[in-house]
TIVOVO-270043 format. One record per residue: x, y, z of N, C-alpha, C, O in turn. Coordinates in nm, 2 decimals. Example, Ala and Ser with C-alpha at 12.3 -4.5 7.8 and 13.67 -1.06 7.14 Angstrom:
2
    nc1    nc2    nc3   cac1   cac2   cac3    cc1    cc2    cc3    oc1    oc2    oc3
   1.32  -0.57   0.78   1.23  -0.45   0.78   1.32  -0.33   0.78   1.42  -0.33   0.85
   1.28  -0.22   0.71   1.37  -0.11   0.71   1.29   0.00   0.79   1.34   0.11   0.80
! end
This chain:
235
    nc1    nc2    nc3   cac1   cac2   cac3    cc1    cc2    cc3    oc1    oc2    oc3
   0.08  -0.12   0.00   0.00   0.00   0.00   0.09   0.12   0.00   0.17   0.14   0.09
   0.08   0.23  -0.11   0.12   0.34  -0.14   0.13   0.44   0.02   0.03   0.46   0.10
   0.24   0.49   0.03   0.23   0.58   0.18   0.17   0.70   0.17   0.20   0.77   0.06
   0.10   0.75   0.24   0.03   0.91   0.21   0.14   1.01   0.16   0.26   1.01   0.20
   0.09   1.08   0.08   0.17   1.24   0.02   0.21   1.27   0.18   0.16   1.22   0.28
   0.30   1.36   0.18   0.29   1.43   0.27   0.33   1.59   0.21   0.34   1.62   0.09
   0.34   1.70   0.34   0.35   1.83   0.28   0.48   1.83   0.23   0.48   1.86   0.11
   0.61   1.82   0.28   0.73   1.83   0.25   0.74   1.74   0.12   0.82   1.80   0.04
   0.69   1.62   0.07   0.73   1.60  -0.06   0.65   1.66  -0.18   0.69   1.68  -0.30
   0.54   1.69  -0.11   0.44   1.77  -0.23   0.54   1.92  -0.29   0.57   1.95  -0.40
   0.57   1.99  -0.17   0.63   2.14  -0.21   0.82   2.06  -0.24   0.91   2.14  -0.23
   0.84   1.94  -0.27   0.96   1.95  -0.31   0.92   1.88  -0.46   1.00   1.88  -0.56
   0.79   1.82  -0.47   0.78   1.84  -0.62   0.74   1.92  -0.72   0.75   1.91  -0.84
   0.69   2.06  -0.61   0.68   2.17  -0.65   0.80   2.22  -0.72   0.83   2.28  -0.83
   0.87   2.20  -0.62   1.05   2.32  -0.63   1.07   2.22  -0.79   1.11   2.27  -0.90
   1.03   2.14  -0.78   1.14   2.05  -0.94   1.07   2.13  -1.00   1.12   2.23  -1.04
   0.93   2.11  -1.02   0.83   2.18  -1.11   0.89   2.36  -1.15   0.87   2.41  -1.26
   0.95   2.41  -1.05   0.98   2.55  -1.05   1.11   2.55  -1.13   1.13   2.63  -1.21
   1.20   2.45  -1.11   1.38   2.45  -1.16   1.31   2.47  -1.26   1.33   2.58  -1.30
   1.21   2.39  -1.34   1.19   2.36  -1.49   1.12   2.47  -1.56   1.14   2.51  -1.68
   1.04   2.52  -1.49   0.97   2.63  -1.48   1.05   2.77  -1.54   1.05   2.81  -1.65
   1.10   2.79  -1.45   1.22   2.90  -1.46   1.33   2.90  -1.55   1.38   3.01  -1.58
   1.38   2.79  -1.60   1.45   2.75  -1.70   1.44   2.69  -1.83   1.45   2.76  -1.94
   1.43   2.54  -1.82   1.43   2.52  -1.97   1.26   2.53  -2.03   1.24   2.52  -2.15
   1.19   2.55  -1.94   1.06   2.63  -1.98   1.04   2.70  -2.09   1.00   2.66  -2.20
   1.07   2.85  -2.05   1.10   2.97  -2.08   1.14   2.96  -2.27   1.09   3.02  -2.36
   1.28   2.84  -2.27   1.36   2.86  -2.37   1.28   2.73  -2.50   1.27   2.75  -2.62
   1.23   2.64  -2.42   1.07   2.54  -2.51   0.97   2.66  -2.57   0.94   2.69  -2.69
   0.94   2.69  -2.48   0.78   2.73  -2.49   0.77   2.87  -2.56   0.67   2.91  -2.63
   0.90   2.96  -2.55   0.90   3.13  -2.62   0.86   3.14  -2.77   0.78   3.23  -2.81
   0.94   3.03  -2.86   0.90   3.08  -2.99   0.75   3.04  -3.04   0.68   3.07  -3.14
   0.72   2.95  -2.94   0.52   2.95  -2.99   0.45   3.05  -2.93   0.36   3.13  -2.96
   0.51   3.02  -2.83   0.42   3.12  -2.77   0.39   3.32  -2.79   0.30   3.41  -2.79
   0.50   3.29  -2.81   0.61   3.44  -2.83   0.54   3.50  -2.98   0.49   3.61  -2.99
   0.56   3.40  -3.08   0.47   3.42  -3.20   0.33   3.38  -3.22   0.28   3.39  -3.33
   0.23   3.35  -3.11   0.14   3.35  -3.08   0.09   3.55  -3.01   0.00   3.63  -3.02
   0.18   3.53  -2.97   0.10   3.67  -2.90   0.14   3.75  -2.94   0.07   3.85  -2.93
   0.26   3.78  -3.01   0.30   3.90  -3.13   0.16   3.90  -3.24   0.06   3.97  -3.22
   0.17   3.81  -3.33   0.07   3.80  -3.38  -0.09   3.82  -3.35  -0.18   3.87  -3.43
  -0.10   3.79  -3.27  -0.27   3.72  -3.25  -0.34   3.94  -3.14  -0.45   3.98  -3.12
  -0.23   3.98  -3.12  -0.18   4.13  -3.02  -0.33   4.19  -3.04  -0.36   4.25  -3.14
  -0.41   4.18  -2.94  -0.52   4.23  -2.91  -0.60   4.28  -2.82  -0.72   4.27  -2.83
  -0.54   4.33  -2.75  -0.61   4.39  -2.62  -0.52   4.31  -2.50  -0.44   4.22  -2.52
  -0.56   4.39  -2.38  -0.52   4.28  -2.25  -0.60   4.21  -2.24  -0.56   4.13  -2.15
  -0.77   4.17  -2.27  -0.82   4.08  -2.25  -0.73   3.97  -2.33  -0.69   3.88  -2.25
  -0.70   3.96  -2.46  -0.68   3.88  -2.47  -0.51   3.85  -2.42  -0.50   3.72  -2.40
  -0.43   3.88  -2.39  -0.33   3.85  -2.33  -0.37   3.79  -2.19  -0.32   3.68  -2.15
  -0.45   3.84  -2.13  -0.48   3.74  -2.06  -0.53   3.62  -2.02  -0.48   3.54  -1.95
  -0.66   3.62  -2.09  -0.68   3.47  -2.14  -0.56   3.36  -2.21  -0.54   3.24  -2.20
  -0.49   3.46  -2.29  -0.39   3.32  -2.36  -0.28   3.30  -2.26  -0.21   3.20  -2.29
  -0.23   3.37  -2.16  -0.20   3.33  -2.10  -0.25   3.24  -1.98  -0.19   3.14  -1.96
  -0.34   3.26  -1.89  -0.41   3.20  -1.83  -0.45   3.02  -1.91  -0.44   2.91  -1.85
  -0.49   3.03  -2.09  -0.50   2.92  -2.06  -0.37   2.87  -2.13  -0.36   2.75  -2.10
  -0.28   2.90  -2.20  -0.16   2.86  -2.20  -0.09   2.79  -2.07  -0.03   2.69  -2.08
  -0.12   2.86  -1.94  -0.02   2.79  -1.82  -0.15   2.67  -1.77  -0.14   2.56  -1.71
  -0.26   2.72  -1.82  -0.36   2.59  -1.75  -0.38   2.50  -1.85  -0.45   2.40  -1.82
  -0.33   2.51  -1.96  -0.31   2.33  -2.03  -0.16   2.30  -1.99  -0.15   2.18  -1.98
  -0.03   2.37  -1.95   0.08   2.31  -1.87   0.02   2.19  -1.77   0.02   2.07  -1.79
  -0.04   2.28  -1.63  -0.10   2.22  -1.53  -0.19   2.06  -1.56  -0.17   1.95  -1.50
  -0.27   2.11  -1.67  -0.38   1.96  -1.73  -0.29   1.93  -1.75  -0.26   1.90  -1.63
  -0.18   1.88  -1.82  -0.13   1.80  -1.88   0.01   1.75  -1.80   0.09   1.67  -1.86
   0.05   1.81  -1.63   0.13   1.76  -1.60   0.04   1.66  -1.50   0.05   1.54  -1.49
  -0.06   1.74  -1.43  -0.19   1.66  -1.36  -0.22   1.52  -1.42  -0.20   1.43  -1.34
  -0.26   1.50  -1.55  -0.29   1.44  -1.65  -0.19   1.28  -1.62  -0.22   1.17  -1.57
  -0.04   1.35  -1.69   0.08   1.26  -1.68   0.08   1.21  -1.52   0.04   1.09  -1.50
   0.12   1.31  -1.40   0.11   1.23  -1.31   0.03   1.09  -1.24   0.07   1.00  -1.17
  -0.15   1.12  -1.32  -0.24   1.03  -1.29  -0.20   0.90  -1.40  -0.25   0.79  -1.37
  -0.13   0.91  -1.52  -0.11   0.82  -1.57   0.05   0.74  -1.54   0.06   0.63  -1.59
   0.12   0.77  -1.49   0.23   0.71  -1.42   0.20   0.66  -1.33   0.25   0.54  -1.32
   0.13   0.70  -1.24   0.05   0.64  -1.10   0.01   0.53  -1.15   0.05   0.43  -1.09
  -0.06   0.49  -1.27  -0.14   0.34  -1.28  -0.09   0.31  -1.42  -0.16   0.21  -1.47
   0.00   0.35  -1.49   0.10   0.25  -1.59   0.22   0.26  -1.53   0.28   0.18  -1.61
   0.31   0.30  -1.45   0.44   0.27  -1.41   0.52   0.36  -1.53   0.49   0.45  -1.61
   0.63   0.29  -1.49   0.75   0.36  -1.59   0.74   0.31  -1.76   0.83   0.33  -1.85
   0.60   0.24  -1.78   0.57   0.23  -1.94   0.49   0.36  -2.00   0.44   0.36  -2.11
   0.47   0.45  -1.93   0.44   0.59  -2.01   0.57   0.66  -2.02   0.55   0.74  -2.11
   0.68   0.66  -1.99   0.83   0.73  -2.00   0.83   0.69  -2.13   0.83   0.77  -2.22
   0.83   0.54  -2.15   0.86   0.47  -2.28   0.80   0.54  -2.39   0.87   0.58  -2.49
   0.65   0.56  -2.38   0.56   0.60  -2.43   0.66   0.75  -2.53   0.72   0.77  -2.64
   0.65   0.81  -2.40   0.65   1.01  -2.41   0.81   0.97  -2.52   0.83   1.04  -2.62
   0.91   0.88  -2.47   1.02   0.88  -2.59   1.06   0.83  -2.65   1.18   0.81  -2.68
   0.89   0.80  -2.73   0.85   0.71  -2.90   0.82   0.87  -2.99   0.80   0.87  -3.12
   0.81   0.98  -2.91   0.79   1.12  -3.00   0.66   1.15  -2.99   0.61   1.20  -3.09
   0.60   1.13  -2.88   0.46   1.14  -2.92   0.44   1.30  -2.83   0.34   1.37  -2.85
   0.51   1.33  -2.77   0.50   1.46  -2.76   0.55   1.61  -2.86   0.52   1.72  -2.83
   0.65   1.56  -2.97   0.67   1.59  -3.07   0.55   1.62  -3.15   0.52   1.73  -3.16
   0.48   1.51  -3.20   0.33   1.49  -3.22   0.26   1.60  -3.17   0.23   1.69  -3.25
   0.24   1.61  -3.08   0.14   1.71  -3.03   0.16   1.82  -3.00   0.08   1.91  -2.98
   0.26   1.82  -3.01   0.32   1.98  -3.08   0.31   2.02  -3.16   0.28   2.14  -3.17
   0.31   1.95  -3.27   0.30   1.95  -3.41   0.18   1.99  -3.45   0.14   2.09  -3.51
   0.12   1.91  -3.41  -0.07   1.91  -3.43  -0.13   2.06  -3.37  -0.23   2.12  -3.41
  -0.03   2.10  -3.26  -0.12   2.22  -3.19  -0.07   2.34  -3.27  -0.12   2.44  -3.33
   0.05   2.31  -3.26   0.08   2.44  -3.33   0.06   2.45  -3.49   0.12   2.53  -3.56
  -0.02   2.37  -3.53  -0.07   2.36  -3.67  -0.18   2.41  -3.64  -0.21   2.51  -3.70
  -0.29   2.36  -3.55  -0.38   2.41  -3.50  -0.40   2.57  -3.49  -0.49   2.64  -3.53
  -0.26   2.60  -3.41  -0.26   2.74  -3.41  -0.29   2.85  -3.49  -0.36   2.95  -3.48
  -0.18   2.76  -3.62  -0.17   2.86  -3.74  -0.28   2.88  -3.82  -0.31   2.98  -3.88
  -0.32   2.77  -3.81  -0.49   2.76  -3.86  -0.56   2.90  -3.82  -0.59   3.01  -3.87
  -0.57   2.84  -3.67  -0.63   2.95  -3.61  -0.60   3.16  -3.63  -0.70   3.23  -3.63
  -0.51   3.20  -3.64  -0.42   3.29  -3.66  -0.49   3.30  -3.83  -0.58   3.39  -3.85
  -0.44   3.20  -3.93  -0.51   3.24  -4.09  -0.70   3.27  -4.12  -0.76   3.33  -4.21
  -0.73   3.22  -4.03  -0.86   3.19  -4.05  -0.92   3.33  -3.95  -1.04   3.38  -3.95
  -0.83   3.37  -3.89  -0.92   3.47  -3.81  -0.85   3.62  -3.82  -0.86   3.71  -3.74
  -0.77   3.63  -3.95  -0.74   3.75  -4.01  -0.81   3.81  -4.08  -0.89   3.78  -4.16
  -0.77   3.96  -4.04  -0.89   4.05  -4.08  -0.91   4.06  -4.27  -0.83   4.01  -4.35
  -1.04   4.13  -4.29  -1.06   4.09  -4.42  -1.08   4.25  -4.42  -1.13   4.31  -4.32
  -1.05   4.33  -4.52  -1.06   4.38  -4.58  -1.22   4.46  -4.64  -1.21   4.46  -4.77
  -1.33   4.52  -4.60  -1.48   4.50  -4.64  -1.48   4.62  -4.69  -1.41   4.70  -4.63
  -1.56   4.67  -4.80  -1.57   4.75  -4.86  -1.67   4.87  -4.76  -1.75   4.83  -4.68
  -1.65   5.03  -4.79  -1.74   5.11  -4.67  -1.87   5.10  -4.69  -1.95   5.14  -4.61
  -1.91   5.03  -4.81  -2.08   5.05  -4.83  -2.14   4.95  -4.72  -2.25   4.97  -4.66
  -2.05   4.82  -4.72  -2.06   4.69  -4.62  -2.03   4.69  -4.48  -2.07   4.61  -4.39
  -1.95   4.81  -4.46  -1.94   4.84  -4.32  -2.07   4.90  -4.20  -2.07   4.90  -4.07
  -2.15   4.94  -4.28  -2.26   5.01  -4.22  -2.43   4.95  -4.21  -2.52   4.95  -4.29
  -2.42   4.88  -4.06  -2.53   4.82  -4.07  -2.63   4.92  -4.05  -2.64   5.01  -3.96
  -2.73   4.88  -4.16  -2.87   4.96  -4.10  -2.95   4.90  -4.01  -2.96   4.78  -3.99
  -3.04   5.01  -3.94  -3.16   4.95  -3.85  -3.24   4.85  -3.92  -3.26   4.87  -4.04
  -3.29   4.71  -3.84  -3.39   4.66  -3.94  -3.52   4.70  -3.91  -3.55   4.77  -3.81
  -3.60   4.67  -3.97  -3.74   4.74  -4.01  -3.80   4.74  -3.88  -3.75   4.68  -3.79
  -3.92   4.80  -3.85  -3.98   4.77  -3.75  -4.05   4.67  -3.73  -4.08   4.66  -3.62
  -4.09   4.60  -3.80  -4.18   4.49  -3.83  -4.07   4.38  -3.85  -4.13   4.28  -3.90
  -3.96   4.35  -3.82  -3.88   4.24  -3.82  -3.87   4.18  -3.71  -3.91   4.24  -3.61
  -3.83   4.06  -3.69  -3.90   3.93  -3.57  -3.73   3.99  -3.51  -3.62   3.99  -3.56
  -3.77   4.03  -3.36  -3.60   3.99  -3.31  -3.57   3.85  -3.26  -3.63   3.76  -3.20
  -3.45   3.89  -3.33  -3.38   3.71  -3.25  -3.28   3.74  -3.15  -3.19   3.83  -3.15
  -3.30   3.65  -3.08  -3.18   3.64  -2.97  -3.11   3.51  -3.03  -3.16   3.41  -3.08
  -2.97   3.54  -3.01  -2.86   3.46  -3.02  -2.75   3.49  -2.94  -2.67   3.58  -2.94
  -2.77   3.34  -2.86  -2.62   3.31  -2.72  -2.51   3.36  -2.77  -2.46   3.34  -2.89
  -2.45   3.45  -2.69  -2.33   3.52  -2.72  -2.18   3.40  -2.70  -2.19   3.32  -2.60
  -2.09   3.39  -2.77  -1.99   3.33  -2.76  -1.90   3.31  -2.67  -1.84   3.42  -2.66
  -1.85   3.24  -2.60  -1.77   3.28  -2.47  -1.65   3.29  -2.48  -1.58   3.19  -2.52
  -1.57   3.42  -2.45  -1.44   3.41  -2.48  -1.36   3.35  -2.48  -1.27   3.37  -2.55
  -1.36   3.25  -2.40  -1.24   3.19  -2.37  -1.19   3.08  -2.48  -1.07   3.05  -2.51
  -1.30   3.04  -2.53  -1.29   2.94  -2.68  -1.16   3.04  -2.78  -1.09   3.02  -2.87
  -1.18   3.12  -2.71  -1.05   3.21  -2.86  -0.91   3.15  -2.80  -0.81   3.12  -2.87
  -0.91   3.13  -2.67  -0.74   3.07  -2.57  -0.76   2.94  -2.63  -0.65   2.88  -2.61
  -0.84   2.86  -2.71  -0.82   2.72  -2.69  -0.67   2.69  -2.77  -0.59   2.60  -2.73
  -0.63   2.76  -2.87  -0.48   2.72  -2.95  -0.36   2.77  -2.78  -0.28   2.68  -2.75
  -0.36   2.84  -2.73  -0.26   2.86  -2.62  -0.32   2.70  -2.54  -0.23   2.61  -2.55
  -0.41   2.69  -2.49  -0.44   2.56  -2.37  -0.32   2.43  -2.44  -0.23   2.37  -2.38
  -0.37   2.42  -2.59  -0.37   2.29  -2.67  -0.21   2.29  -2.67  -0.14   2.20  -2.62
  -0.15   2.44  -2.73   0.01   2.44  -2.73   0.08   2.43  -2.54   0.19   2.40  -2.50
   0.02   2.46  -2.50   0.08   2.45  -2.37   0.09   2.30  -2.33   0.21   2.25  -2.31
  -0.05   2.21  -2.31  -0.07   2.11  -2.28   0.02   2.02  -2.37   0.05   1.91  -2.32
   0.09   2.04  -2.53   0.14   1.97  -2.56   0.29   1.98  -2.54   0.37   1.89  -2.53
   0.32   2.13  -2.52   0.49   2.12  -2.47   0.51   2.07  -2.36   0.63   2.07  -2.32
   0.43   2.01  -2.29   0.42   1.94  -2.11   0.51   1.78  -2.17   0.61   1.75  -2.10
   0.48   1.72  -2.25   0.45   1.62  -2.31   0.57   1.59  -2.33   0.60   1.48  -2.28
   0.65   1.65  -2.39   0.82   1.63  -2.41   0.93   1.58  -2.32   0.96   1.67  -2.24
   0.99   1.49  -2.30   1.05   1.43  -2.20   1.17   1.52  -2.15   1.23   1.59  -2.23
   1.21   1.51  -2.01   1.32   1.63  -2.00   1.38   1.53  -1.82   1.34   1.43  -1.76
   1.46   1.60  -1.80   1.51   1.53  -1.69   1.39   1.54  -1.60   1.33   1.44  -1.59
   1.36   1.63  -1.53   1.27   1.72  -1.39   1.13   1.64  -1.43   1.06   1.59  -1.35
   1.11   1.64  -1.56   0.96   1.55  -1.61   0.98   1.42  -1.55   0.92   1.40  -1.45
   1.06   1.30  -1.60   1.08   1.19  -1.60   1.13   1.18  -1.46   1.17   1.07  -1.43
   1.15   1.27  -1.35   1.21   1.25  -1.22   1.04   1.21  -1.15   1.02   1.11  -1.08
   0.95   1.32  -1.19   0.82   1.32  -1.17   0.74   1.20  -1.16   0.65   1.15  -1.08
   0.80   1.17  -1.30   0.71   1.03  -1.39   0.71   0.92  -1.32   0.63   0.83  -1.34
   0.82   0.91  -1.22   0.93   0.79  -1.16   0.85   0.84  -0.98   0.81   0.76  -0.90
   0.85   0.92  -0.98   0.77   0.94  -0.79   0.63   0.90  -0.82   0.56   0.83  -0.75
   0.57   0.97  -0.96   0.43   0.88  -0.95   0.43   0.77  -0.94   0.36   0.72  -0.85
   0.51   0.70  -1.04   0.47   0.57  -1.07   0.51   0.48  -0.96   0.44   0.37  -0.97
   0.60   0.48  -0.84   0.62   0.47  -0.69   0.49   0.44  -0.63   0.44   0.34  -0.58
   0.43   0.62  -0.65   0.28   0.60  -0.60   0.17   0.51  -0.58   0.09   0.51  -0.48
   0.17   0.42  -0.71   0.13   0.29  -0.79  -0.10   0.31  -0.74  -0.19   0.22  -0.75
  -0.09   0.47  -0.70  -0.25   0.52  -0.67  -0.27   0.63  -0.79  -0.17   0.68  -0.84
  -0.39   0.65  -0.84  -0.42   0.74  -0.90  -0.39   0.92  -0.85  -0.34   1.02  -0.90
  -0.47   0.89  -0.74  -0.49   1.00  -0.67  -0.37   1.08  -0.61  -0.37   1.20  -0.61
  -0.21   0.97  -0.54  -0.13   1.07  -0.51  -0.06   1.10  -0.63   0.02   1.20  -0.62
  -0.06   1.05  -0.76  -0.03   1.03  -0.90  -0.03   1.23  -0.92   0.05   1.32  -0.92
  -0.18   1.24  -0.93  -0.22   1.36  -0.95  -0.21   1.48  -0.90  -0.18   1.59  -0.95
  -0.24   1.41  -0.76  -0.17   1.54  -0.66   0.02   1.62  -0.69   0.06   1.73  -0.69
   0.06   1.49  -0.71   0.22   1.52  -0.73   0.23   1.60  -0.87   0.29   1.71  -0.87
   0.17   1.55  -1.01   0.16   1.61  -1.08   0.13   1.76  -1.09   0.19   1.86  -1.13
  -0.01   1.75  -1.02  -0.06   1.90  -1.00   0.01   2.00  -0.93   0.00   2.11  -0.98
   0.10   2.00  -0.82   0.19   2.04  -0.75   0.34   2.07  -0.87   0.40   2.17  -0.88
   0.36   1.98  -0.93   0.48   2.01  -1.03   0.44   2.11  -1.12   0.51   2.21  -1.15
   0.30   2.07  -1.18   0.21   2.17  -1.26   0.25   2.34  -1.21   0.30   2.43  -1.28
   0.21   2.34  -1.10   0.18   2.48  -1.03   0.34   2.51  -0.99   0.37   2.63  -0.95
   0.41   2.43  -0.99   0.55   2.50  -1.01   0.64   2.54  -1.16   0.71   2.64  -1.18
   0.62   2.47  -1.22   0.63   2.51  -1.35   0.55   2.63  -1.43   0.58   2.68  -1.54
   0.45   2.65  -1.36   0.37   2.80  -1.38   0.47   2.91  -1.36   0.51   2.99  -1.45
   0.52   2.90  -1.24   0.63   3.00  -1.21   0.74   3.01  -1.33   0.83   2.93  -1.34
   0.72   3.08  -1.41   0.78   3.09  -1.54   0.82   3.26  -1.58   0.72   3.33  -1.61
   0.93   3.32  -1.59   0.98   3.41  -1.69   0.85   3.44  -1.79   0.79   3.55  -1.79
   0.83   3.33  -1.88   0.68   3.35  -1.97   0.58   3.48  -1.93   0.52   3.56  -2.01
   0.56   3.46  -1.76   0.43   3.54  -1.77   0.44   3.74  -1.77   0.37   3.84  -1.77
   0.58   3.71  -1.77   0.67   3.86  -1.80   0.65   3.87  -1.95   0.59   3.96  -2.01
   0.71   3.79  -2.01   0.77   3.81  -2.15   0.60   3.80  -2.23   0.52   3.90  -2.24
   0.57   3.70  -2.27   0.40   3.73  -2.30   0.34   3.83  -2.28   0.26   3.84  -2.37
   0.32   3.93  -2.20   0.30   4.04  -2.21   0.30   4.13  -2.29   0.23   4.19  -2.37
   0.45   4.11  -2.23   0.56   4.23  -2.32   0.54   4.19  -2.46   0.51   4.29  -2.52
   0.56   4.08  -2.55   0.56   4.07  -2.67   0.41   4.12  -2.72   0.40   4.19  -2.81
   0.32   4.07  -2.65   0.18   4.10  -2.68   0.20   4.29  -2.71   0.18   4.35  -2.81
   0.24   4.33  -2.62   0.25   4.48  -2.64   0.33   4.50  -2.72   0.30   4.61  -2.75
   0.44   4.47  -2.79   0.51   4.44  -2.87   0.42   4.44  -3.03   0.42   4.51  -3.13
   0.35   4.33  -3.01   0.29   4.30  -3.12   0.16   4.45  -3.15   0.11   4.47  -3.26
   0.14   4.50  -3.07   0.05   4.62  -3.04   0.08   4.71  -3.13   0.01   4.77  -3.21
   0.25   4.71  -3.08   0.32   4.84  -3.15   0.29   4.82  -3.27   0.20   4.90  -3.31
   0.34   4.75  -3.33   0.39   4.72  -3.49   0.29   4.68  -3.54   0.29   4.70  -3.66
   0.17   4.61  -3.49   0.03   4.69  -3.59  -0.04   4.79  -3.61  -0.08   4.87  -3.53
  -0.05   4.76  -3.78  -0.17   4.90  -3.81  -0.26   4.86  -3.91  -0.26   4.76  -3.98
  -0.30   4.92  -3.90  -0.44   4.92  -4.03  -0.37   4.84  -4.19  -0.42   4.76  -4.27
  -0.23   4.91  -4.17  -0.18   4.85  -4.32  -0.14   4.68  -4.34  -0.16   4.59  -4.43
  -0.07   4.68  -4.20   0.01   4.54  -4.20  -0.06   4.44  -4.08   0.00   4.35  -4.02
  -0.21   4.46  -4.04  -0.25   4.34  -3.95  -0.29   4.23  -4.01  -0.32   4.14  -3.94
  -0.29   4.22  -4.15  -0.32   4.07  -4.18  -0.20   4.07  -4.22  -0.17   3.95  -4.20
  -0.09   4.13  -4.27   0.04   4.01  -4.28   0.11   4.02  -4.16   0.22   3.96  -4.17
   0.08   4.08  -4.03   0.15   4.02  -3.94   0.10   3.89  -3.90   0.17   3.79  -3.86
  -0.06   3.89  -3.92  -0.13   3.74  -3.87  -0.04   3.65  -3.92   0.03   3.57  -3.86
  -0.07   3.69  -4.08  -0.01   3.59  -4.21   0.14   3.55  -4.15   0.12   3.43  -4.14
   0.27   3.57  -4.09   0.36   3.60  -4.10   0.38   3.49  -3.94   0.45   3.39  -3.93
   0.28   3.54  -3.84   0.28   3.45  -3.69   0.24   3.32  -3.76   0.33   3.23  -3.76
   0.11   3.28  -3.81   0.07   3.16  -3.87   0.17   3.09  -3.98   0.13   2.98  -4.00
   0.29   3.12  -4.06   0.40   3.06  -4.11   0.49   2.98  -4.04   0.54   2.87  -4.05
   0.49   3.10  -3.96   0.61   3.06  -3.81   0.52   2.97  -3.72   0.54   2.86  -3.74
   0.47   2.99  -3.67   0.37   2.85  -3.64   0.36   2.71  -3.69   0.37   2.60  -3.63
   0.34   2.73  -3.83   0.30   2.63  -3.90   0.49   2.55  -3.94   0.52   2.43  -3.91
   0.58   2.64  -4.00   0.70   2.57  -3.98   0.73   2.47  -3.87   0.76   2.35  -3.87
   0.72   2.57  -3.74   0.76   2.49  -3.60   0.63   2.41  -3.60   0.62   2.39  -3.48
   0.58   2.38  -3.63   0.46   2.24  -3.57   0.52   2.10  -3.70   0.54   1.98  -3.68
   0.55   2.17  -3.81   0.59   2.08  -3.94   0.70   2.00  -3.89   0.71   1.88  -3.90
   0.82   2.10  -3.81   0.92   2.06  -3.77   0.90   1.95  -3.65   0.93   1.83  -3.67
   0.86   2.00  -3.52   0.82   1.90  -3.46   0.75   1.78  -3.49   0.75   1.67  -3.43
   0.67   1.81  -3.61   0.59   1.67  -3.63   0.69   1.56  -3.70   0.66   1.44  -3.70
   0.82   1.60  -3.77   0.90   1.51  -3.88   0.94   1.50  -3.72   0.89   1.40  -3.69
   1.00   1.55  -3.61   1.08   1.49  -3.53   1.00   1.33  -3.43   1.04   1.22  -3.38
   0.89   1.41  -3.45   0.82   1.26  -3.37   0.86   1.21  -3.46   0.98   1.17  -3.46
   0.80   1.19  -3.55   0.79   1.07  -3.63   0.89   1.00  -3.69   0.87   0.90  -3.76
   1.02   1.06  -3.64   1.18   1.00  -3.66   1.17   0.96  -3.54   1.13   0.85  -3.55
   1.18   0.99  -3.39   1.19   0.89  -3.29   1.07   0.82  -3.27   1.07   0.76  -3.16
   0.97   0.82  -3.34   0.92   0.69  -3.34   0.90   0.58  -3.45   0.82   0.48  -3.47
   1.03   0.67  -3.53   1.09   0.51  -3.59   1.00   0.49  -3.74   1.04   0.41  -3.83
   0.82   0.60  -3.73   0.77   0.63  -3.88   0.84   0.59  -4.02   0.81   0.51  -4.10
   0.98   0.71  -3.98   1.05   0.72  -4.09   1.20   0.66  -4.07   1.28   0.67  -4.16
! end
C-alpha cells in the first residue's frame, strides 16, 4: 500500500516543477508562444486569457501525466520517448496557425461596413453570445502539448508517481509540479511581446503580421511533427 503524500514532498515536487519552470521552460515554450502573442496582439483581455490558458493546459497536462504514471508505471516514460510529444506539438501548433489564418482581418468594402436599423416589423432574434475563452483554446492545446516532451525534472516526476502505484497521489504530485512550472519568466515576456505586437500593428500590416505568426507557427509544428515521427521510428 502506497504511503500518504505528505507536505514536505508535495512542495519539493513543486521546487522541481519551478527549476523547470524558470528554466528550460522559458527557452521550449518562447518561440510558440512568443509568436502567438505578437501575432494574435489584441487587447489585454486577450493577453490574458492566452495566458491563463496557455499555463492551464501546462497544469492539465502535468496533472494528466502524473495520474497516468500512477497506474502505468515507468511504461508511459517509454511512451512520451516514441515522440509522441513531438506529435502534439506538431498538431497544436498547426492548430494554431490555422487558427491565426482563419481569423485574419478581411478587408470590407465602406458601403458593407454600415449596418442599418432593421425594419420595424422584423422578428427579433436572440442569439447566445460566444464565450471568450474558446478564442485561448490554440494557447491551452500548445501548452498542454509542450508538457509532453520528456526532460530530466519530467521523467524524475514520472518515476515518484509511478512509486505511487495510486491514481490520486499520482495527481496530486503532478498537479503540485504543474503549479510549479507556472512559475515561469513567460508570464513577463507574454506580455511584453503582446504589447510588442501592439506596437507594430496597423491598419496596413494586420493581416500580414497574422499571415507572418501563422507561417512561423506552421513551420515549428511541421518541424516538430518530422521529429516525432523520426523517434518513433515512422521514418
Amino acid at each position: 500500500m502506497a504511503e500518504p503524500l505528505s507536505t514536505t514532498g508535495l512542495l519539493a515536487v513543486w521546487a522541481l516543477g519551478a527549476s523547470m519552470g524558470l528554466t528550460a521552460c522559458t527557452v521550449t515554450c518562447l518561440p510558440f508562444m512568443g509568436t502567438w502573442m505578437v501575432a494574435r496582439a489584441g487587447g489585454q483581455s486577450n493577453v490574458l486569457r492566452d495566458t491563463v490558458g496557455f499555463i492551464a493546459g501546462r497544469i492539465s497536462a502535468y496533472t494528466l501525466l502524473g495520474t497516468l504514471a500512477a497506474l502505468a508505471g515507468q511504461g508511459l516514460t517509454a511512451v512520451l520517448d516514441q515522440g509522441l510529444g513531438q506529435l502534439c506539438i506538431g498538431a497544436a501548433a498547426l492548430a494554431a496557425a490555422l487558427w491565426l489564418f482563419g481569423d485574419t482581418p478581411r478587408h470590407k468594402p465602406c458601403a458593407l461596413t454600415r449596418r442599418q436599423a432593421p425594419p420595424a416589423s422584423a422578428p427579433v432574434q436572440f442569439r447566445p453570445r460566444a464565450l471568450p475563452w474558446h478564442e485561448s483554446t490554440p494557447p491551452f492545446a500548445v501548452g498542454f502539448a509542450l508538457s509532453l516532451v520528456p526532460c530530466a525534472p519530467l521523467a524524475s516526476l514520472l518515476a515518484l508517481c509511478a512509486q505511487a502505484g495510486q491514481a490520486a497521489p499520482g495527481a496530486a504530485q503532478g498537479l503540485f509540479f504543474g503549479l510549479g512550472a507556472a512559475l515561469t519568466p513567460l508570464l513577463v515576456l507574454l506580455p511584453l511581446l503582446s504589447k510588442m505586437g501592439e506596437k507594430l500593428r496597423t491598419e496596413r500590416n494586420a493581416l500580414w503580421l497574422r499571415l507572418l505568426g501563422a507561417a512561423i507557427l506552421a513551420a515549428l509544428g511541421l518541424r516538430q511533427g518530422w521529429q516525432g515521427l523520426l523517434a518513433g521510428g515512422w521514418l
